[in-house]
C-alpha positions, 0 to 999 in steps of 0.5 A, spaced: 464 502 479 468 496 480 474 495 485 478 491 482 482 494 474 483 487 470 488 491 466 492 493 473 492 485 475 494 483 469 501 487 469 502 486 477 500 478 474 506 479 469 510 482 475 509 476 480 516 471 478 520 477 480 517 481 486 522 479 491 528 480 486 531 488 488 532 489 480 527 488 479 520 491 477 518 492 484 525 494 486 523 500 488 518 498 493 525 494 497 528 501 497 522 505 500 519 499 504 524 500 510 521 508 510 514 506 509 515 501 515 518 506 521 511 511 518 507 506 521 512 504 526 511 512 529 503 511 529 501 505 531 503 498 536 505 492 530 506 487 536 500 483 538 496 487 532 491 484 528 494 487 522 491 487 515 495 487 508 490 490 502 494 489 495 499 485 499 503 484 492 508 479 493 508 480 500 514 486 502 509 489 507 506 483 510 513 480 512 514 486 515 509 487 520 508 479 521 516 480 523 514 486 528 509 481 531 502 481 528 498 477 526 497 477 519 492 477 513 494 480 506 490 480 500 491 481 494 487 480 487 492 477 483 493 469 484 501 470 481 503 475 487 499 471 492 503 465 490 509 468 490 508 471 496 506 465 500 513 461 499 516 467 500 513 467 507 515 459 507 521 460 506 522 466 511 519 462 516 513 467 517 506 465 518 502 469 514 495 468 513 495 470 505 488 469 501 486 472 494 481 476 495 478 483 496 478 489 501 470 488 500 469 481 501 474 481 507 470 487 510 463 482 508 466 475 512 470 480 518 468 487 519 472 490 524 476 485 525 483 489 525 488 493 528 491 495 523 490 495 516 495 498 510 494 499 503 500 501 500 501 504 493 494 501 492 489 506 491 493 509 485 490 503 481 483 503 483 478 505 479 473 506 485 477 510 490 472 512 495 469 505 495 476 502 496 476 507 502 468 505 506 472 497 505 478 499 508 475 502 513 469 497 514 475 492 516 478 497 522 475 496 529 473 503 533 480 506 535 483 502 528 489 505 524 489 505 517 495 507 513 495 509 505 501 511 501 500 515 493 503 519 489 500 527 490 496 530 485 500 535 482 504 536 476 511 534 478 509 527 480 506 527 473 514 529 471 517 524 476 513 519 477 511 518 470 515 521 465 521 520 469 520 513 472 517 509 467 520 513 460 526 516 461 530 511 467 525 505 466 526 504 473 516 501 473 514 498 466 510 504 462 503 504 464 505 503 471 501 509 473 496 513 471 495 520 472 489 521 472 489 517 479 493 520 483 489 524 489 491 530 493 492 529 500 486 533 501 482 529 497 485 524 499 483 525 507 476 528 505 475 520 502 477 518 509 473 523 513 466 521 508 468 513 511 468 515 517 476 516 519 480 522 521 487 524 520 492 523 524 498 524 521 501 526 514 509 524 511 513 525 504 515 519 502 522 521 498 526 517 494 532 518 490 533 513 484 540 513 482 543 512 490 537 508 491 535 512 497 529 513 500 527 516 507 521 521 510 520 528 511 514 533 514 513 535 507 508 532 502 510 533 494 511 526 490 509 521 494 506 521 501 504 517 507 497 518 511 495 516 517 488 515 519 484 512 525 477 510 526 472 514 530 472 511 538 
């Protein structure tokens, strides 16, 4: 099964120009990448890390751990979003190492090679989910961290994060998600205990759409963040 959906790249190509646009269709993403960046601020060093960036997109998440002073590949399937993200990151005056590429063929040409490794509001577009973890895992020297964020599998994120968010507020464009892959946390910890990693910290990811909130809590239930860490 393959890694890579095209229909999922084609709708992220469609994305690109905008990406960077807080209105817009990854407006969002501004709102919850603050959050998501002090989860992994929590449980991992960003300073002097070697930090990989899996379906980087435009590039919020790469900048950010290359300003906390990592050192930064970011990929990504879509040439559009990788472009995007690249002068981004020119004009932003961050060195970022962006290439189009996947967490496969990373993990080929530089197994173990990272610190750090995040692929945020991925797996969720993946067909092949427990063979993008063995990648993930594949990048992350012993000791390494890898830092995942989906949608539970349960049905309010069907009613929130679908119906709500796609059809009734129009905050994503329609067929953003699918339902049928999302993972619950324990399914998503068992893909990542099989890959050899074992968890090390869990957190919700709440967003609030009409204040444009977004912050943490102890308790998992729409969206979540997971933290898991390669065997020594």
């Amino acid at each position: 099964m393959s890694r890579i959906d095209p229909a999922e790249v084609e709708r992220f190509r469609l994305q690109a120009a905008r990406w960077w646009d807080p209105s817009g269709p990854a407006g969002p993403l501004h709102v919850l990448n603050p959050v998501r960046m002090e989860f992994v601020r929590q449980h991992a060093y960003i300073e002097g890390a070697n930090a990989a960036d899996v379906g980087c997109g435009g590039g919020l998440v790469s900048e950010a751990l290359a300003a906390g002073g990592a050192r930064v590949t970011a990929i990504d399937a879509t040439a559009e979003l990788i472009e995007v993200a690249r002068l981004h990151a020119l004009e932003s005056e961050l060195a970022i190492d962006y290439r189009q590429t996947t967490a496969a063929d990373l993990a080929a040409e530089q197994p173990g090679a990272f610190d750090l490794v995040t692929a945020l509001e991925l797996i969720e577009h993946v067909p092949d989910q427990p063979g993008l973890i063995n990648d993930l895992a594949a990048l992350l020297r012993p000791g390494g961290r890898l830092f995942l964020s989906t949608l539970d599998r349960r049905p309010l994120s069907f009613l929130l994060g679908i119906v709500a968010a796609e059809y009734l507020l129009n905050l994503l464009p329609r067929g953003t998600h699918r339902y049928d892959r999302f993972l619950r946390p324990s399914e998503l910890i068992a893909l990542g205990r099989r890959a050899g990693l074992h968890p090390l910290a869990i957190g919700g990811l709440h967003y609030e759409p009409l204040s444009r909130r977004a912050w943490l809590s102890d308790r998992p239930q729409i969206n979540y963040l997971l933290c898991l860490q390669k065997a020594e």
